[in-house]
Every structure is written in C-alpha cells, then in structure tokens.
C-alpha positions as CSV (number, residue, x, y, z in Angstrom):
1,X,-120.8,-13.4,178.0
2,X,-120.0,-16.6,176.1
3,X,-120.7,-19.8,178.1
4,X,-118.5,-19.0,181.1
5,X,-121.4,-20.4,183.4
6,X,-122.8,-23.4,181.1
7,X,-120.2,-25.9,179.5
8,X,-123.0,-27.0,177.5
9,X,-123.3,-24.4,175.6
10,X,-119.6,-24.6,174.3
11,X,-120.4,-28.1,173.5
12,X,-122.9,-26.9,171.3
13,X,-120.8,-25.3,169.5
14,X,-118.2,-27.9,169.1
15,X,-121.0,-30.3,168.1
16,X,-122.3,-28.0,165.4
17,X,-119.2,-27.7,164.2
18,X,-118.9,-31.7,163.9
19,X,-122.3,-32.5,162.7
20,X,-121.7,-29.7,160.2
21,X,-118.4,-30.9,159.1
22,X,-119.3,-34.9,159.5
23,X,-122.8,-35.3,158.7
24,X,-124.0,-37.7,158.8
25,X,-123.1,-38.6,162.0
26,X,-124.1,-40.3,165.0
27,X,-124.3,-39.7,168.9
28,X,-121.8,-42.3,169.2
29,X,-119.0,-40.9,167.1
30,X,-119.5,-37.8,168.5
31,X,-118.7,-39.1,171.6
32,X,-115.8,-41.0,170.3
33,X,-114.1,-38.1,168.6
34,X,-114.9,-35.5,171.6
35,X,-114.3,-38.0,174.4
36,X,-117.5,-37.2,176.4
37,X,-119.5,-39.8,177.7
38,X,-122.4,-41.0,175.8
39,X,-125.3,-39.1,178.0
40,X,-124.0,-36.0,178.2
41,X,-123.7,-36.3,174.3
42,X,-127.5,-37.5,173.8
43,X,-128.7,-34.4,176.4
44,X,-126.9,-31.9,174.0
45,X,-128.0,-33.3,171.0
46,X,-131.5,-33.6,172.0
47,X,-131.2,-30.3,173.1
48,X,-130.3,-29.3,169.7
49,X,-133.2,-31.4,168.2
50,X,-135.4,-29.3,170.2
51,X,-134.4,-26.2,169.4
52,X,-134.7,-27.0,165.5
53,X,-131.0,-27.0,165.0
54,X,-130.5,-30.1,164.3
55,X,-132.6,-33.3,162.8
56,X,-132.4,-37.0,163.0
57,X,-132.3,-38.6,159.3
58,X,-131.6,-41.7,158.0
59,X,-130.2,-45.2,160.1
60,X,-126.4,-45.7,160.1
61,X,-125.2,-49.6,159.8
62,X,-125.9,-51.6,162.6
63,X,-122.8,-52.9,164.9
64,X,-125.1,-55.7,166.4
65,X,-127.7,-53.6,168.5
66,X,-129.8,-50.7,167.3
67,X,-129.2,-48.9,164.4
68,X,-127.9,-45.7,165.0
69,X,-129.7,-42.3,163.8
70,X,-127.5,-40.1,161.4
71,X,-127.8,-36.6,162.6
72,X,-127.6,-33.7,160.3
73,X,-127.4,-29.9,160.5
74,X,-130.8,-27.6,159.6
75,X,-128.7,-25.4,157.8
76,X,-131.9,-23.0,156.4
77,X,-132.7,-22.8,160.2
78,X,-131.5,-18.9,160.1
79,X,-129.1,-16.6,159.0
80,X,-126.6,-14.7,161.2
81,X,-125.5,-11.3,160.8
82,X,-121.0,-11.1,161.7
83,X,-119.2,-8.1,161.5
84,X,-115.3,-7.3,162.0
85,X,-114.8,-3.6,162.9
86,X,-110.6,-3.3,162.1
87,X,-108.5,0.0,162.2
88,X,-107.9,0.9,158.7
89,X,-111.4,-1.6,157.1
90,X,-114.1,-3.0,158.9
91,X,-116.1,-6.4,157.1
92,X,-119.6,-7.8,157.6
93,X,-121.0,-11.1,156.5
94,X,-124.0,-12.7,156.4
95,X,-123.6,-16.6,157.3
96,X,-126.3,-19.6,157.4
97,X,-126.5,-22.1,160.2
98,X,-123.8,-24.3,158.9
99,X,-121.3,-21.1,159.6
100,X,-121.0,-20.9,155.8
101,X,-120.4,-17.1,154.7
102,X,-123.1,-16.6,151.7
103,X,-122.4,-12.5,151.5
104,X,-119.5,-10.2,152.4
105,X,-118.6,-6.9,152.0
106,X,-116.2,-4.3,153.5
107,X,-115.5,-0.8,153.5
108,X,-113.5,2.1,155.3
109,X,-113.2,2.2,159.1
110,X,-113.2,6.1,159.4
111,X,-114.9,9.4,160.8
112,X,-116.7,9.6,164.5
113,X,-117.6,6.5,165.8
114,X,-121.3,6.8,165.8
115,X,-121.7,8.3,162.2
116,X,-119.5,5.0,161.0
117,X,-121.5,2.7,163.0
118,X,-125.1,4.2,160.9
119,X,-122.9,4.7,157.5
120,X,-122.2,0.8,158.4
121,X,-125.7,-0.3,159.3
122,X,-127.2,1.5,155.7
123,X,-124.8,-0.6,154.2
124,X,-126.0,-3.8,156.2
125,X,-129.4,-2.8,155.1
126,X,-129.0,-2.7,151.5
127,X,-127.1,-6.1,150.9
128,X,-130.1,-7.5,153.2
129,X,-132.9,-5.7,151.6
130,X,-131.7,-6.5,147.7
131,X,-130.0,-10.2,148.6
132,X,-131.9,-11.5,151.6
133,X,-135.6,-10.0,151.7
134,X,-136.6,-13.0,153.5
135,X,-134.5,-14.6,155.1
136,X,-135.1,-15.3,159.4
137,X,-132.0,-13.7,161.0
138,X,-131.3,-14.8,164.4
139,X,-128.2,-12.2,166.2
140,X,-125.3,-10.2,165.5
141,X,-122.4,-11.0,166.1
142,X,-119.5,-8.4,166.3
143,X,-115.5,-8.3,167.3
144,X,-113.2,-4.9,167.7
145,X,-110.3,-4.5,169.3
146,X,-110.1,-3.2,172.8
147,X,-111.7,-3.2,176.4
148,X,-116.0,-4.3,176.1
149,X,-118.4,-3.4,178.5
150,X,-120.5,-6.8,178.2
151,X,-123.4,-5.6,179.9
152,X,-124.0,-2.1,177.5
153,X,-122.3,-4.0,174.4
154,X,-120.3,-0.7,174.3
155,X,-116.7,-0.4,173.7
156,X,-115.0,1.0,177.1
157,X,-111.4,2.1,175.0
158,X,-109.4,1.4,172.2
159,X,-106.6,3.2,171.5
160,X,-105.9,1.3,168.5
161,X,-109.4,2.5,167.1
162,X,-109.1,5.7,168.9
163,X,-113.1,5.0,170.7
164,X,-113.8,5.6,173.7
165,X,-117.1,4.8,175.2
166,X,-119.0,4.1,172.1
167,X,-122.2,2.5,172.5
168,X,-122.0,-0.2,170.0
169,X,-124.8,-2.5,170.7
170,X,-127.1,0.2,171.2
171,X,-126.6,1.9,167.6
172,X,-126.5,-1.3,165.9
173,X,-129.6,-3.0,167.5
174,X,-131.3,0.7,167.3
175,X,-131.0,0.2,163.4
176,X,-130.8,-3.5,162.7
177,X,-134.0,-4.8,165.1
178,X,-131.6,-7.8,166.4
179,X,-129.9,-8.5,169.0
180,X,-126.2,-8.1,168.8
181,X,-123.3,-9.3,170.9
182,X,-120.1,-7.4,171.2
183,X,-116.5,-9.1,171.7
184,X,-113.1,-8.3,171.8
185,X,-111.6,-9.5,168.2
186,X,-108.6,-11.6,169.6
187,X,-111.5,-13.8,172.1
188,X,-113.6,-14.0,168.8
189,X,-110.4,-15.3,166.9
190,X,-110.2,-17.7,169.8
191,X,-113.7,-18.6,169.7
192,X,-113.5,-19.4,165.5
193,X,-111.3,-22.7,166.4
194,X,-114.3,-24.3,168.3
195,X,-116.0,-23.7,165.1
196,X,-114.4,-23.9,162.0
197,X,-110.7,-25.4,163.2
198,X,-109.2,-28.9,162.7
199,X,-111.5,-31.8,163.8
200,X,-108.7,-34.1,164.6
201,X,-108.5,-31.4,167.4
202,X,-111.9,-31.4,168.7
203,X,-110.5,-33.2,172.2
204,X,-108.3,-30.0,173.0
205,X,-108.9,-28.4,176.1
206,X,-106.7,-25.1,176.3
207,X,-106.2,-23.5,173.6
208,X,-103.9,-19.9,173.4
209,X,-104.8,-17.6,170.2
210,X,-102.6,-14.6,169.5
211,X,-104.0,-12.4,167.1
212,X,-101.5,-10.1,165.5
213,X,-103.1,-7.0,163.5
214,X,-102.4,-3.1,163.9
215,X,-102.2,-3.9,167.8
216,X,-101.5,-7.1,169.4
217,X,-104.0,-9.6,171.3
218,X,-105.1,-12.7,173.1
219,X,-107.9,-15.0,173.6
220,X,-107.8,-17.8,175.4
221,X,-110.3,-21.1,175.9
222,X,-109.9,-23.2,178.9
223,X,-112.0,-26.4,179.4
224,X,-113.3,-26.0,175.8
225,X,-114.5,-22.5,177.5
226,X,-113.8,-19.1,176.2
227,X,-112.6,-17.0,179.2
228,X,-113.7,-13.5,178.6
229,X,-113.2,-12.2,182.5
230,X,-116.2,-10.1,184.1
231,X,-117.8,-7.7,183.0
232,X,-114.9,-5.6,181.1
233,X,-113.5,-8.7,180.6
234,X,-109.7,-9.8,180.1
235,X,-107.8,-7.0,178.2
236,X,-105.3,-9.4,176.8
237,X,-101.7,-10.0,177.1
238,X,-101.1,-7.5,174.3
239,X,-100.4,-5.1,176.5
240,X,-97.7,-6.9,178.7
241,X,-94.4,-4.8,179.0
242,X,-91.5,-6.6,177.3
243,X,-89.0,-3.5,178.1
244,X,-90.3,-1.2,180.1
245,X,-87.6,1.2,178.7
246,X,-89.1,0.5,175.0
247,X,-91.3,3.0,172.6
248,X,-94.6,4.2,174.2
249,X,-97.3,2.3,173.4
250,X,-101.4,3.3,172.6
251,X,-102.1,2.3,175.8
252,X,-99.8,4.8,177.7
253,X,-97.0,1.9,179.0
254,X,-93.4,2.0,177.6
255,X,-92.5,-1.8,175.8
256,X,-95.8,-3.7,175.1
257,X,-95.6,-6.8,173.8
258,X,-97.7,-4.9,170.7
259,X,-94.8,-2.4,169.9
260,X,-92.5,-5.2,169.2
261,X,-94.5,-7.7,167.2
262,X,-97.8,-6.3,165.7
263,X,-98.4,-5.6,162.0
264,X,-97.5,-1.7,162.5
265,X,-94.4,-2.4,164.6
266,X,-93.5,-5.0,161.9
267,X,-93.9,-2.1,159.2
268,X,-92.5,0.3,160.8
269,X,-89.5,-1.4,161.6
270,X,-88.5,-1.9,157.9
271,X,-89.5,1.5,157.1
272,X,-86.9,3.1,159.3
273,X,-84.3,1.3,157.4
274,X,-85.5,1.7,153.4
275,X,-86.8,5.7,154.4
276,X,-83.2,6.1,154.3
277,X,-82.5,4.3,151.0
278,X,-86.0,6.9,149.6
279,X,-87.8,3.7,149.1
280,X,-92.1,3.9,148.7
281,X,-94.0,2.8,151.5
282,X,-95.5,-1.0,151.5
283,X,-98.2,-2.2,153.7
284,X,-98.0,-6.0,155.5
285,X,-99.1,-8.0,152.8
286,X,-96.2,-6.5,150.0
287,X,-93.8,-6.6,152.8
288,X,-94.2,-10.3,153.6
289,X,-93.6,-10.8,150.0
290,X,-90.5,-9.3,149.3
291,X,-89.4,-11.5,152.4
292,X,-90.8,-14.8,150.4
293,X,-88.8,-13.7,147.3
294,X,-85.6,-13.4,149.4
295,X,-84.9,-9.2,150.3
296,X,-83.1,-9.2,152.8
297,X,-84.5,-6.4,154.5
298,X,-87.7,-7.1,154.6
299,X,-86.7,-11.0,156.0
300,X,-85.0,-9.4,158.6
301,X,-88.0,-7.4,159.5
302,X,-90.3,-10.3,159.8
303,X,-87.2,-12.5,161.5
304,X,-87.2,-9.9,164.3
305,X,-91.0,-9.4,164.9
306,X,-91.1,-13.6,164.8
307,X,-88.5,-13.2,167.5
308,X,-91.2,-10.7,169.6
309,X,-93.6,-12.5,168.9
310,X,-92.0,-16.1,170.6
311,X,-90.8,-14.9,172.8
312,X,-93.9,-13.1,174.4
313,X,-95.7,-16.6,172.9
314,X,-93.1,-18.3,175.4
315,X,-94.1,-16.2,178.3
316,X,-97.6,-17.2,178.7
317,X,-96.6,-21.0,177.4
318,X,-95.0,-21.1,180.7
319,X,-97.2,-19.6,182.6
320,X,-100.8,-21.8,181.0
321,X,-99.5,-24.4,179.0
322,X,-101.7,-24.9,176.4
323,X,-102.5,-28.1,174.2
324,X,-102.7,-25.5,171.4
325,X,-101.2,-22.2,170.2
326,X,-102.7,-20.9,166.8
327,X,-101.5,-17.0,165.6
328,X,-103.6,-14.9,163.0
329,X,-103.3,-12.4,161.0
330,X,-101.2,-11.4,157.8
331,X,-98.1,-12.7,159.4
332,X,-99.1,-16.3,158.9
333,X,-98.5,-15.7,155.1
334,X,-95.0,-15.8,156.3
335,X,-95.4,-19.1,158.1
336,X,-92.7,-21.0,156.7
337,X,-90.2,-18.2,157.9
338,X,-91.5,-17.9,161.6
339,X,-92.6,-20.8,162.7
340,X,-89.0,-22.5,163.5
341,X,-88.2,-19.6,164.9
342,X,-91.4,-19.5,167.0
343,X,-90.5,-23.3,168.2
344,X,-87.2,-22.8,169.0
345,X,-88.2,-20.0,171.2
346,X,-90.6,-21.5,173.5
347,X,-88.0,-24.4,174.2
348,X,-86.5,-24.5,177.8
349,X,-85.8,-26.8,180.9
350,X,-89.1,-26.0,182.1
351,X,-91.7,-26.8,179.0
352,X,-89.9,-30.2,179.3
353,X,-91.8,-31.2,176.0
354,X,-92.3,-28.4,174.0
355,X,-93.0,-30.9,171.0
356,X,-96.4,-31.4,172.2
357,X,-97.5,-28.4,172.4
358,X,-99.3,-27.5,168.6
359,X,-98.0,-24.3,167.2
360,X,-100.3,-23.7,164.0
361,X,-102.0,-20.7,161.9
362,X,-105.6,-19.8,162.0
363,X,-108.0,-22.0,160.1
364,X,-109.4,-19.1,158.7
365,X,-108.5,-15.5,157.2
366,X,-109.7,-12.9,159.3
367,X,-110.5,-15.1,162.2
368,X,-112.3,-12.4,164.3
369,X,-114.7,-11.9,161.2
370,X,-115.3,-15.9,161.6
371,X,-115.3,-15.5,165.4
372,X,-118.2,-13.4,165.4
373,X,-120.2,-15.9,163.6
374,X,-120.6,-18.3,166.8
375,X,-120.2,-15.5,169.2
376,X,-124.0,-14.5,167.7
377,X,-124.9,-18.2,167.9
378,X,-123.6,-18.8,171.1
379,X,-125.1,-16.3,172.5
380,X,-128.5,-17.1,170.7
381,X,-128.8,-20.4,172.0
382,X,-128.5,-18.9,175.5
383,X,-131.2,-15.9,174.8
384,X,-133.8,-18.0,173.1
385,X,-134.8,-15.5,171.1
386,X,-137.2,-16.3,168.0
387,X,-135.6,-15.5,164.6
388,X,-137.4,-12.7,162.1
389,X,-136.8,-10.6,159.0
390,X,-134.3,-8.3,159.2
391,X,-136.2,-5.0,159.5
392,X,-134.9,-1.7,157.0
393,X,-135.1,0.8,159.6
394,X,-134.7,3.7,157.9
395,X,-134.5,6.9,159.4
C-alpha cells in the first residue's frame, strides 16, 4: 500500500522529485515551494541523507546567517525495474534514482496469463543481463488494469485483460529475485504527478487522474496521498453507470462511464458509421489524426467521447473538488479539441469557480508506465530492503 499510513513518505517522493528537478537546492526552498514548515522539511531530508538518497554538496549564498547546504540527488544510488502490463502491449523500463528511463522495451500482451508473465520476465532478464550486468536494483514496480489484491500482489479481475486471479507478484518475484509491487494503472497514472508533473504545482493537495485506455479509470491523491482503499483497493469510477439502459459493459453493468468514453468506445463509435461507407479499420492514434486534419467524422467521434468524458469528469468534480484534474492516454493528442469542451462541461451553479480548478494532460506518455516507477520507490523506502544484482533465474 502506498503511504496511506505515513505522509512522510509521500513527501519523499515529492521531495525527490524537486531535488531531482532543482538541484541544487536547499531545505529552505523546499519549504518555500511545498509550503511545509521548515522541521518537518529537515526530518525528511535527513531522512533521505540517511538512507543514501540524497547528499549535502556545496554552500548556497548566504542571506545574512548560515550558509545554506545545496542538496543533490544520488542518482547511481540504484536502478528500478517499471513495467506496464496494457491489453493489446505491455512495456518495461529500467529507470535510475533520478526517475530517468535508461532502457525500454515492449512487446505483445497475449496467451495465458502465467506463460505471458515468464515469456515477460525472459525478456526482463536479457536486457538486464546484456545492458545492466551490474547494476544494484532496488524493486519492481508494476500497474494493470483492474481489481489488486495488495496483500498477494495478485490481480483479483480484469475484464479488460480477461485475468482473473493471477498471481502476479508471485511469478515475477519467483523469476526476478526482487521485490515487486502491484497497482492498479489509473492510481499509478495518479501517483506519476507527484513525480514527474509540474513543479509550480508541488503545493496541490487533491488531485483527480482519469486515465482513458481500452477501459476507463481513476486515481485519486488526497493530502498529497494516494488513496488506494483496503486491501482490494478502490475499483475506480470507471465503472460508474451513466445510463443504466446503455451497452453492457466488461464488468457485467449496462452504461459505464467506460462504454461511453474509453479508447475502444471511442473507436468503435466511428466504426459503426464508416463500416457502412466499407472504410479500413484505424486504431486511436490514426483516428485522432484524421480529426486534427479536419474529417468530419472522425471529429465528431472524438467531440462525443469528449462529451462522456466531462461529463463523468463533472460528476466526481462535484462530488471531491479537486485543485487538479489531469486525463491520460491517446486522447490527449486531441487536446486542443476536448478540452473547451471538457471546461464547459464541468461548469454549473454549484462549482461556483470552475476556473480554478486545473484541467491539464498528463506530464508523461504512458503515465502508468511512469507511475510504476515511484510506486517501486515508494514502496522501497518503506520495506528497507538492501539493493542487489538482478539475478538471471533461469529455469
């Protein structure tokens, strides 16, 4: 579970992220960009020093008193394994400490879950093995969509993926000899903003992130907290019913929020016009270009599913109200087309300032990939465990 108990360990985080981006930089602009008070910043950072994540260097220019000490981020301190497990193509990456990606590679998300996961791992072990022989890996981090069992690391359903019951963490630790930390990919998405989004928004408190994909979800941070629920954690507002007389959904409901504005329901929906006309197949990406260069079809296919999409974005605004809401996924190439509509959606006499609330696109492409990257540090800090060579487990 990702810091629900232990705000200091989101501050971690955040301050890794601000070091990283900033460095050098001292205790006391941290504090003055994050708005926390000066000892709860030193009891983090040294916390940090500690642990060998981060080191004091050089003095900083006096303002009258003592000098301050730059800090700066050990970025050789370990490597991190993050992998995104998607419907049609799952990615993995090998990051450093500073969250830079130095190694990435994806291939085909099919057959039974448990021969993927090895065929996966053998592929792990090679870019390791021939790029990274020694190299101190720390944790791995991984996202998929649907319901997690935190405690097994296994995946209880997703009908998107078609698993059910899959024991994730235990394959993948089985082969790789680290420990690895399973998440739903819209609360990694979430998570990626405390590490690699804007810093001019490092004060934010609440954040909303609506990942849209195949299916449809939500993560949410509260407090600068990711809140992932108990043990099977929060399924997401993906699943919400829109209509409940709409088209059947994975998940068994009629009128998910997912049938109306996901990637598929977004395909889909110009398909059943241009199948008609005998016109080829196009996937997301080709069919939010044709709306860029103007056919009218395929505009009017992403106009509708921006529609969906604010107005299930409009639901929960009124319900949590957040400082922030930031959408991923392929639809953001279309950005200029949705997001009036997305804004003049959410307006009403009860969000009495909608202005204020930020409606922006991911800092990242395939945020859950990035998500998984301080999910495995995150969760590291908290274990303790000592980084070590990734061992070749071959069967």
């Amino acid at each position: 579970m990702v810091g629900v108990n232990d705000i200091r360990d989101i501050n971690q985080t955040v301050f890794l992220h601000l070091i990283r981006e900033k460095q050098p930089i001292s205790r006391a602009d941290i504090a003055k960009i994050t708005g926390l008070r000066a000892g709860t910043v030193s009891t983090i950072v040294n916390r940090l020093i500690k642990n060998g994540f981060v080191y004091e260097g050089t003095e900083g220019p006096s303002s009258g008193g003592r000098p301050p000490k730059n800090l700066y981020i050990n970025s050789e301190t370990f490597y991190v394994l993050a992998i995104d497990i998607g419907v049609t193509d799952s990615v993995y990456a090998v990051s450093d400490f500073n969250g830079r990606i130095l190694q990435q590679r994806s291939l085909l998300t099919e057959g039974e879950p448990t021969k993927f996961l090895n065929s996966l791992a053998d592929s792990i072990e090679d870019l390791v093995s021939k790029q990274f022989p020694r190299a101190r890996f720390a944790a791995v981090g991984v996202s998929l969509p649907g319901l997690i069992d935190r405690e097994t690391g296994s995946i209880v359903s997703s009908p998107n993926l078609e698993w059910n019951g899959v024991a994730v963490r235990e394959i993948l630790q089985g082969r790789l000899n680290l420990p690895v930390f399973v998440e739903n990919d819209a609360n990694a998405a979430a998570f990626s903003e405390l590490w690699y989004g804007p810093l001019d928004e490092a004060s934010i408190q609440t954040l909303l992130f609506v990942l849209v994909v195949e299916g449809l979800g939500t993560g949410l941070i509260i407090n600068r907290e990711l809140r992932v629920g108990p043990r099977f954690g929060l399924g997401g507002f993906g699943h919400m019913s829109i209509d409940p007389n709409g088209e059947l959904c994975s998940c068994g409901r009629r009128g998910c929020w997912e049938t109306f504005a996901s990637e598929r329901a977004t395909v889909e929906r110009f398909h059943r016009v241009t199948a008609k006309q005998g016109l080829p197949f196009v996937g997301i990406q080709e069919l939010i270009a044709r709306a860029k260069n103007g056919d009218p079809m395929a505009l009017e296919s992403i106009k509708i599913t921006a529609e969906y999409l604010g107005e299930g974005i409009s639901n929960l605004v009124h319900g949590l109200y957040p400082e922030a809401v930031v959408i991923g996924g392929n639809i953001t190439a279309a950005w200029s087309i949705i997001e009036p509509i997305l804004h003049s959606r959410i307006r009403s006499k009860y969000v009495v300032a909608p202005e204020q609330i930020l409606i922006r696109p991911a800092s990242v492409q395939r945020p859950s990939l990035f998500g998984a990257i301080p999910i495995a540090l995150q969760n590291y800090f908290k274990s303790a465990t000592s980084p070590h060579t990734l061992a070749a487990t071959k069967r």
